[in-house]
Structure formats: structure tokens, C-alpha cells
C-alpha positions in Angstrom: -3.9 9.2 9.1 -3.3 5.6 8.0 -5.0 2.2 7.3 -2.3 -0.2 9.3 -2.3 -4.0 8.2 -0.4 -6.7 10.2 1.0 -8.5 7.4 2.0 -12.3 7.6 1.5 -13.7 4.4 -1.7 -15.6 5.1 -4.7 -15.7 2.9 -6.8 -13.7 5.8 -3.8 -10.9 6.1 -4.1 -10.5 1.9 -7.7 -10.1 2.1 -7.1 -8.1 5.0 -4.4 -6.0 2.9 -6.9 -5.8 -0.1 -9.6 -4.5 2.3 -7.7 -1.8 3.7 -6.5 -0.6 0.3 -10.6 -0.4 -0.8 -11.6 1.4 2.5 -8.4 3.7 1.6 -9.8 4.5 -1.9 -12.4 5.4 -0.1 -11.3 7.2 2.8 -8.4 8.6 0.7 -5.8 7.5 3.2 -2.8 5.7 3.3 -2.1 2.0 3.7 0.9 0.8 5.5 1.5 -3.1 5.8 3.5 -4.2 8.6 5.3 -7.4 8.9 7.1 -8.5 12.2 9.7 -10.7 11.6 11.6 -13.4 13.9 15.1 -13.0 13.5 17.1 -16.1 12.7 14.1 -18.5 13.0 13.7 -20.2 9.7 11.1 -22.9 11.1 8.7 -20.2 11.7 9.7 -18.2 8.3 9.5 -21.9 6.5 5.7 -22.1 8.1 4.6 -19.0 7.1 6.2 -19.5 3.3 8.7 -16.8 3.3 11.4 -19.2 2.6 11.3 -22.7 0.9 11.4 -25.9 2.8 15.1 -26.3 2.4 16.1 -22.5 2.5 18.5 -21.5 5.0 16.7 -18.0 6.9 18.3 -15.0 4.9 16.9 -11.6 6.2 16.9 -10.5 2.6 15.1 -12.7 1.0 12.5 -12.9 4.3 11.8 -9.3 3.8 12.0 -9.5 -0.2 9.4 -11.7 -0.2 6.7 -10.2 2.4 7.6 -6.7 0.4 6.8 -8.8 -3.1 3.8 -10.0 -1.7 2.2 -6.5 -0.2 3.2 -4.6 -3.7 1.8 -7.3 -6.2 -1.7 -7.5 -3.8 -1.5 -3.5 -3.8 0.9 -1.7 -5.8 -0.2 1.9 -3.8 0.4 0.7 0.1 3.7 0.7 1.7 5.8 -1.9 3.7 7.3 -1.6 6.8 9.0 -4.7 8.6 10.6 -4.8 12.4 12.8 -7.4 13.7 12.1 -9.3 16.9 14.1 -12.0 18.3 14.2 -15.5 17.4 11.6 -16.8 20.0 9.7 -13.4 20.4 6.4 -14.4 22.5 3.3 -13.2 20.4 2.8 -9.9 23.0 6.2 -8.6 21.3 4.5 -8.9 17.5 1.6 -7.6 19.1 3.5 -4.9 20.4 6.1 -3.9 17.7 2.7 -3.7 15.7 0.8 -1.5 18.0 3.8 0.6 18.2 4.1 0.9 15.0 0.6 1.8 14.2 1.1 4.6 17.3 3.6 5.9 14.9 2.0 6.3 11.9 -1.0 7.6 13.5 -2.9 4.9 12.4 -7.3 5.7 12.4 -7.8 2.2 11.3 -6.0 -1.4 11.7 -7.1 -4.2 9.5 -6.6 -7.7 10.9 -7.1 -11.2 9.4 -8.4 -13.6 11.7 -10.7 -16.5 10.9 -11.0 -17.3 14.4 -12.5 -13.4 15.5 -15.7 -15.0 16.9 -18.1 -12.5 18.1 -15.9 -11.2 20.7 -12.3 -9.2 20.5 -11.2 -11.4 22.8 -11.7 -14.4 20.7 -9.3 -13.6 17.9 -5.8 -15.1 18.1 -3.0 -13.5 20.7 -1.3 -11.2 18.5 -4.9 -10.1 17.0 -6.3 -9.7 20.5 -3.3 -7.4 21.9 -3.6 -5.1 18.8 -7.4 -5.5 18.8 -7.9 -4.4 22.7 -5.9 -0.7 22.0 -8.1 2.1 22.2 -6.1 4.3 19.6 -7.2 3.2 16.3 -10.6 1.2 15.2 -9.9 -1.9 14.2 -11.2 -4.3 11.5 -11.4 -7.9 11.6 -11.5 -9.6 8.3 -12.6 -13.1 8.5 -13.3 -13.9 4.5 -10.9 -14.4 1.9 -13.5 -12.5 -0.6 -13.1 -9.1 -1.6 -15.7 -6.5 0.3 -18.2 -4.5 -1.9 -16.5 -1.1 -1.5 -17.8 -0.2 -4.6 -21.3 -0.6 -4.0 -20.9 1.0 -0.3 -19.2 3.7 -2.1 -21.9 4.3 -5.0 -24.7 4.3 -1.9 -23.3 6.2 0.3 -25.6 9.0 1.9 -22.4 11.2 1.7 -21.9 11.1 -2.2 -25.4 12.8 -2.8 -25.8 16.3 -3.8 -26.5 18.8 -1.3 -30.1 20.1 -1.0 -30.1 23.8 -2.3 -30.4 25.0 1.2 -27.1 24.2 1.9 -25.4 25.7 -1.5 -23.7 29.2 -1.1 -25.1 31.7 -2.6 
């Protein structure tokens, strides 16, 4: 099984990214960020800082930088990246990253979204289509700060010592 991450670069995916890799500690499982790329469109690579403001869009150094980003956060998770096309409507990310987490048999997905609300159906488009898939549980990260893994882990009802009773003999 694997802890999937929808990787954009944003604050909320890192802390997303930085979740999943303490729940994966945890959990010993794998973390696998996944970035969805628009082919071509520098605007929207520009926006999200994967290029500088007067960079031309280069694949390579798109793809170099998300994969920078995702080891330097968390050295142990691995990067995928697809390619959609240039004005790919939100419910193709959505989808390449649902596919994607259908692939790697994901048990968890970790998304970013400061605007989750109390409701799935709150969260941004491409949060809500990956969200609303039965397949996985999902995990929506709405703070930058890191989570208290640690202290979950050190109190956790499952890290006591078995009673006697339950000790072969």
C-alpha cells in the first residue's frame, strides 16, 4: 500500500507531503508524490513557481524542480509526474491523480486544501474529484504546521505491551 500526495508546489501540498511521510513512519508505508503537469503552459507553470517569471516552459526543468522540491521536503518518498494537455480542465488532474493512486494501490491520499471546509465537497475541484473516490481514505491538510506524529505515536494504545494472557507460552 501507499500514502499518495497530489503535489503542486504550494505551502498546503508540502505540509501535505511532510504529513504523509510522518503517517508513513508510522504506518511503515510508502509515500508517492504525484505532480500533474500542463504541457506547454508556462503561465500556469510561472503561477505555480516551477519556472521563473521570464522562463520559457521547459519540461525538464518543470519536472526537475517539482522532483527537487518533493526530495529536499522528504528525501524517503518518490515522485511520479503525468502530462496533461496545455488547457487540461481540473477533472483531468483530478483524474490522472486518482488513476494514479488506483495504481499504486494507494490506502491513503493526502491533500492540501485550505479551503476543505467541513464538507468534501467544499475543497477546491481537483481536491473534491480525488476526495469523493471511495478507494483510498483521504486526508485533508489545511495547516502549514507539522502534525504531532510523534506524540500520537508514543500514545498509541497499540504500542503497549500485551497483557500476559495474550503471550504464548
Amino acid at each position: 500500500m501507499t500514502l499518495v500526495v497530489p503535489f503542486d508546489g504550494s505551502e498546503l501540498a508540502e505540509a501535505a507531503l511532510v504529513r504523509a511521510t510522518e503517517f508513513g513512519t508510522v504506518f511503515e508505508e510508502d509515500v508517492l508524490a504525484v505532480s500533474v503537469i500542463r504541457k506547454g503552459n508556462a503561465k500556469y507553470a510561472r503561477e505555480h513557481g516551477w519556472i521563473g517569471p521570464n522562463e520559457e516552459f521547459d519540461m525538464e526543468t518543470v519536472v526537475t524542480t517539482l522532483h527537487e522540491q518533493v526530495t529536499d521536503l522528504c528525501p524517503s518518498s518518490d515522485f511520479r509526474h503525468k502530462v496533461v494537455d496545455r488547457y487540461a480542465p481540473s477533472g483531468s488532474v483530478s483524474k490522472a491523480i486518482r488513476k494514479m493512486a488506483e495504481r499504486e494501490d494507494a490506502s491513503m491520499v493526502f491533500i492540501g486544501s485550505e479551503n476543505a471546509g467541513h464538507l468534501v465537497t467544499g475543497i477546491s475541484s481537483v481536491g473534491e474529484s480525488i476526495a469523493s473516490d471511495d478507494a483510498y481514505d483521504v486526508v485533508i491538510v489545511r495547516h502549514r504546521s507539522p502534525a504531532k506524529i510523534a506524540k500520537l505515536r508514543n500514545t498509541s494504545p497499540h504500542r503497549q505491551p500485551k497483557s500476559d494472557f495474550y503471550l504464548p507460552e
